[in-house]
Every structure is written in C-alpha cells, then in structure tokens.
matplotlib code that plots the C-alpha trace (Angstrom):
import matplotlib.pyplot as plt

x = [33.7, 33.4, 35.1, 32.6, 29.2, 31.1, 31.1, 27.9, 26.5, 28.8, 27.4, 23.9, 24.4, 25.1, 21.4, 19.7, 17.3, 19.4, 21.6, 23.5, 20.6, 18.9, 21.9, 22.6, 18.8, 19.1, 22.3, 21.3, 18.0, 19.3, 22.6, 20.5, 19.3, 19.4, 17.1, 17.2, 15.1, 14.6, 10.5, 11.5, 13.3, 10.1, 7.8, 10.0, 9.7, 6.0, 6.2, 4.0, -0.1, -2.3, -5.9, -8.6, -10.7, -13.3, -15.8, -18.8, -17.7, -17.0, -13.5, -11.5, -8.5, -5.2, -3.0, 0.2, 1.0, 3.2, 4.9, 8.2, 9.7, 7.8, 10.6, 12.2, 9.2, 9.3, 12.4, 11.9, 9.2, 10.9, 14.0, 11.5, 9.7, 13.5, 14.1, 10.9, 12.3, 16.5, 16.3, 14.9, 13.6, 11.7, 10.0, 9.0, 7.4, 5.5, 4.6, 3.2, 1.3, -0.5, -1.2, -3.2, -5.1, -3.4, -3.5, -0.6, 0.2, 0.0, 2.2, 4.7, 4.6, 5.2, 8.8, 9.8, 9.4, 11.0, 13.8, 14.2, 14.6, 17.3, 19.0, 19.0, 20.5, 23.5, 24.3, 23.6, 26.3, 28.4, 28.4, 27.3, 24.1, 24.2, 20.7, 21.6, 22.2, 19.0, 16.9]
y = [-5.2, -2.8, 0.7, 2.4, 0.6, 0.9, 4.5, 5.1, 3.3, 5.3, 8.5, 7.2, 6.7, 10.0, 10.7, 10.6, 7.8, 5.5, 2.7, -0.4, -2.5, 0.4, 1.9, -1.7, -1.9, 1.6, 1.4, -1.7, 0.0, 3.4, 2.1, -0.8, 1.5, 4.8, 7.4, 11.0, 12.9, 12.5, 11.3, 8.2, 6.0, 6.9, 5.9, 2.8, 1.7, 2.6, 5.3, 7.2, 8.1, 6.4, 7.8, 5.3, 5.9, 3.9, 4.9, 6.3, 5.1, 8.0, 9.2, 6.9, 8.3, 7.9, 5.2, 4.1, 2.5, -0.3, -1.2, -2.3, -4.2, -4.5, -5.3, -2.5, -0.3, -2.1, -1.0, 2.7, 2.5, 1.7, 4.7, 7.2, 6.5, 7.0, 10.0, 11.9, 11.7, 12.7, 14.6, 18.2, 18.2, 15.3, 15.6, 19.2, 17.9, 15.4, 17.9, 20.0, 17.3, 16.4, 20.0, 20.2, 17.7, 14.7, 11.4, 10.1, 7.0, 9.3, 11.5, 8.8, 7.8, 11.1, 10.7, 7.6, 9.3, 12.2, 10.1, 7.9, 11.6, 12.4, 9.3, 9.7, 13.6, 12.2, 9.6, 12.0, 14.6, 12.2, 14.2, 13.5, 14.6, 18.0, 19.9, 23.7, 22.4, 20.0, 22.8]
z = [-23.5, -26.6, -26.1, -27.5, -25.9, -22.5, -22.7, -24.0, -20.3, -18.4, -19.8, -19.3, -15.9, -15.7, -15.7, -12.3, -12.3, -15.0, -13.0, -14.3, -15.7, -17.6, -19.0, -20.4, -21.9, -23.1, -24.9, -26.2, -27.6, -28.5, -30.4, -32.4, -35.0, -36.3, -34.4, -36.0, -33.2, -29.5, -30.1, -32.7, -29.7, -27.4, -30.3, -30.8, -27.0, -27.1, -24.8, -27.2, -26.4, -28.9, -29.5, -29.2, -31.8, -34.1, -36.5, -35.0, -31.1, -28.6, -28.0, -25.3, -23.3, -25.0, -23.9, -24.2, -27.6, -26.0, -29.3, -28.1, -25.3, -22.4, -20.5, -21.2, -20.5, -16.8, -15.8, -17.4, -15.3, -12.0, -13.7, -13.7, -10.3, -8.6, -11.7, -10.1, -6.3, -8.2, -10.9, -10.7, -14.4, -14.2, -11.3, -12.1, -15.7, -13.6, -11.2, -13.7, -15.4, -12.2, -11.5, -14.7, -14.2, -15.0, -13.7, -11.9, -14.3, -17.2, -15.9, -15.2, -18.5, -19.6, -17.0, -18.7, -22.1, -21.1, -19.6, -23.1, -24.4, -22.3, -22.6, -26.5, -26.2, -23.6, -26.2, -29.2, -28.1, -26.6, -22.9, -19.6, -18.1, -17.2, -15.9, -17.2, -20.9, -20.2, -19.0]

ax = plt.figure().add_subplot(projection="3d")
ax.plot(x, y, z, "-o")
ax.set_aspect("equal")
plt.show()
C-alpha cells in the first residue's frame, strides 16, 4: 500500500520479462538496502561468477556464487527465459554469449544479471524502461 513501493513495481514492470511476482521480489530486494552501482544488487543476489580455485588443484569453470535468495534467483530465472524471447537487449547479450562459445546456462545467468542491472537503473532514475536510453 506504500506510495512510493507501489511505484517503484509499476516502473519495474516496465521491463520486458519483469511481471507482478518479480517486481514484488525485486522491489523488495533492491529498496532493502543501499546499492551504489548496478553490479552490488547482482553480487547480493549471487548472480555473480565465482572462480573455483584451491591451492595447487587445476582451475574449475566459474559458477555462480549463489549468495542470496534462491528463491529469488528462481523466478529471475524464469524473468530472463521470457526477457530473452521480449526484450531485444537481452536476448542479443545472450545471443552473443552463445556465439562465443558459451554455454547456454551461463549465458542465462548472464540475462538474469543483466536483468537485476536493469531493474536497479529503472528504480535508480526513477523512469520506466526505455530500450534507446538502455542501449
């Protein structure tokens, strides 16, 4: 019911791939604390890659750090599946990912970050979604 909060989802759903329900977890996330750059709320959620490394063992693939909510990571999963098929910038930093080489999941993890970092710039500035400025 908060003013504010209310607004805040609206302008998130702005955002192709961001509905109802993530708007809701986003807002909650994003407005909890203070974030100074787009990468802390991505780091915060655990969308960030982590290296695997130990002593004198070989180098492992990076994964995902998973330090926050893993609920939350679910549904920015699902946002960024329906983000890749809606929203032109997304699905042409996935594409490019999987061009190079990539493989799928990690590319989709890179769309869920990408997608946090959108959401944080729409509530930053306080404006909707709008693909030239985003570009």
């Amino acid at each position: 019911d908060h003013p504010g909060l209310k607004k805040d989802r609206e302008l998130l759903q702005t955002i192709p791939g961001i509905g109802k329900v993530l708007s809701s977890e986003l807002t909650a996330t994003l407005r909890s604390r203070e974030f100074g750059h787009a990468s802390e709320p991505a780091a915060f959620i655990g969308l960030v890659p982590v290296m695997a490394i130990s002593g004198s063992s070989v180098r492992k693939r990076p994964v995902m750090s998973k330090a926050g909510s893993g609920r939350l990571r679910a549904k920015l999963y699902l946002g960024a599946v329906v983000a890749i098929q809606h929203n032109a910038l997304i699905k042409a930093h996935y594409e490019r990912l999987v061009s190079r080489g990539k493989a799928k999941m990690s590319a989709l993890g890179a769309a869920m970050r990408k997608l946090v970092q959108m959401a944080y710039g729409v509530l930053k500035h306080q404006q909707g979604y709008d693909p030239q400025w985003a570009g």
